[in-house]
C-alpha positions in Angstrom: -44.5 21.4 -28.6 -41.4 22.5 -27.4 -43.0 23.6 -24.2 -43.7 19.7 -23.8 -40.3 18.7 -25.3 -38.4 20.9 -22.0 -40.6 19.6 -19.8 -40.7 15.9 -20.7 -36.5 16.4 -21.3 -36.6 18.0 -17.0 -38.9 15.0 -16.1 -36.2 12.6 -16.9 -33.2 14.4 -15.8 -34.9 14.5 -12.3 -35.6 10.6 -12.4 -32.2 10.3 -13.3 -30.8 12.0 -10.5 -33.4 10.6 -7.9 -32.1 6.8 -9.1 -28.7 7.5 -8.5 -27.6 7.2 -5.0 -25.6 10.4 -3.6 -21.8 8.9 -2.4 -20.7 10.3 0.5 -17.2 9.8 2.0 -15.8 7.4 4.3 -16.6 9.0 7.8 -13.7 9.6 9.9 -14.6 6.0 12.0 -13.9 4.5 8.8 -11.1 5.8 7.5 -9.6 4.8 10.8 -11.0 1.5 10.3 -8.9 1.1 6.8 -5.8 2.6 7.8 -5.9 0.1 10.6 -6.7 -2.9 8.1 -3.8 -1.7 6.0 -1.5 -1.9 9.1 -2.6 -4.9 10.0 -2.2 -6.8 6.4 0.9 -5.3 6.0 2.6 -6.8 8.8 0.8 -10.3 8.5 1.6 -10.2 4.8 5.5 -9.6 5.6 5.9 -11.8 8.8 3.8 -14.7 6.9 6.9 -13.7 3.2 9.3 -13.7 6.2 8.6 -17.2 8.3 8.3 -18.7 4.4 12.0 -17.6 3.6 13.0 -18.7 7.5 11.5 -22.2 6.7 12.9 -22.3 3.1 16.4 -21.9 4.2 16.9 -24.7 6.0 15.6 -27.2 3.1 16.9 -25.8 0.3 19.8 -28.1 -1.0 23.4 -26.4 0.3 21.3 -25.9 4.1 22.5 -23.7 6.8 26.1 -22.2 5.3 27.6 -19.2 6.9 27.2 -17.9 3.0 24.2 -18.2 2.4 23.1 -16.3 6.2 25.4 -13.6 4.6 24.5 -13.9 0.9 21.3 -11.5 0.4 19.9 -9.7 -2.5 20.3 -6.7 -3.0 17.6 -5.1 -6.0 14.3 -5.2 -6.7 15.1 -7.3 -9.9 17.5 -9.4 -7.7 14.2 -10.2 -5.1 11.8 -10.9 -8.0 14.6 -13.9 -9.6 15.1 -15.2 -6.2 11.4 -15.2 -5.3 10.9 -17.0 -9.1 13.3 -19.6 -8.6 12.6 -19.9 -4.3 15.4 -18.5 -2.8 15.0 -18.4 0.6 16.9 -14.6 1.0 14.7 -13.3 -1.6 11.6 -14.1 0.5 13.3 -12.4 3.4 14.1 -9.7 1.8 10.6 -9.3 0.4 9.2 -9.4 3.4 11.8 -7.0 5.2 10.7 -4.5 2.4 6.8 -5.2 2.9 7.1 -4.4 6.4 9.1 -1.1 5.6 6.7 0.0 2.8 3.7 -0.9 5.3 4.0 2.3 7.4 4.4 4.2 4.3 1.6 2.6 2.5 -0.6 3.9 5.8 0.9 7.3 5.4 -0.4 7.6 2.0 -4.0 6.6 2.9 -3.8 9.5 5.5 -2.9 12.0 3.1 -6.8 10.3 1.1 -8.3 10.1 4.5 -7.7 14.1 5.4 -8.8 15.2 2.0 -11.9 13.4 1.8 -12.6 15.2 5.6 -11.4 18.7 3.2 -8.7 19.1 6.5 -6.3 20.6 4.4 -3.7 21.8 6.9 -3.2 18.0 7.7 -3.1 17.1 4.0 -0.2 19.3 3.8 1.4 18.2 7.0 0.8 14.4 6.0 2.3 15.1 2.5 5.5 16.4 4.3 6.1 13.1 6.2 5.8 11.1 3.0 8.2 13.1 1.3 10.3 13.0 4.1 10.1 9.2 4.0 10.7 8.9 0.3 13.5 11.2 0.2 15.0 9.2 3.3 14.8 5.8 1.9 15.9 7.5 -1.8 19.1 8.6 -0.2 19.5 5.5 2.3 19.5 3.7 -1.0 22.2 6.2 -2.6 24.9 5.2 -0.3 24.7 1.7 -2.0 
């Protein structure tokens, strides 16, 4: 009985592993496939924010003052009112920051890219740069 229990119990377990498919990681074609994607989106995403906050300023009511070319904000919280309430800066400045964080953002999917090839020195290297980058930006923003 408990001879058939065992072997009824390993019957199953080895169905349930044959019906669920083995996942294997991106190969190294398509990694490079999405950290091109991400590149790409990144900067059509920003240019398309940008050209909407270059055709907003124009048709807002005030139009074209010195002021308002000068006039832009600042903070994150600053962008997200502007953006709620169509300020033509705010989409600027959105779009500025998309295309900053875009290079970043493809940094980051490198660091994911080399683990999932287990290439550990470049995991390492790659995790340098971002830090670099963070602690650049961090202390660019410091002087503020």
């Amino acid at each position: 009985m408990q001879h058939q229990l065992h072997s009824s119990m390993k019957k199953k377990h080895e169905a349930s592993l044959q019906k669920e498919p083995k996942q294997t990681p991106p190969s190294s074609d398509q990694m490079t496939i999405i950290i091109a994607r991400i590149l790409q989106v990144g900067v059509m995403v920003s240019a398309a924010i940008l050209l909407l906050g270059v055709i907003l300023l124009p048709i807002r009511p005030g139009g074209l003052t010195q002021h308002r070319l000068q006039s832009f904000p600042t903070t994150l919280l600053q962008i997200w009112s502007g953006i709620t309430t169509l300020h033509p800066q705010a989409f600027i400045a959105l779009g500025i920051i998309l295309l900053i964080a875009t290079p970043v953002l493809r940094v980051a999917a490198s660091i994911v890219a080399f683990g999932l090839e287990r290439d550990f020195r470049y995991v390492v290297i790659t995790i340098i740069v971002l830090l670099i980058l963070v602690i650049s930006f961090g202390l660019g923003m410091g002087g503020r």
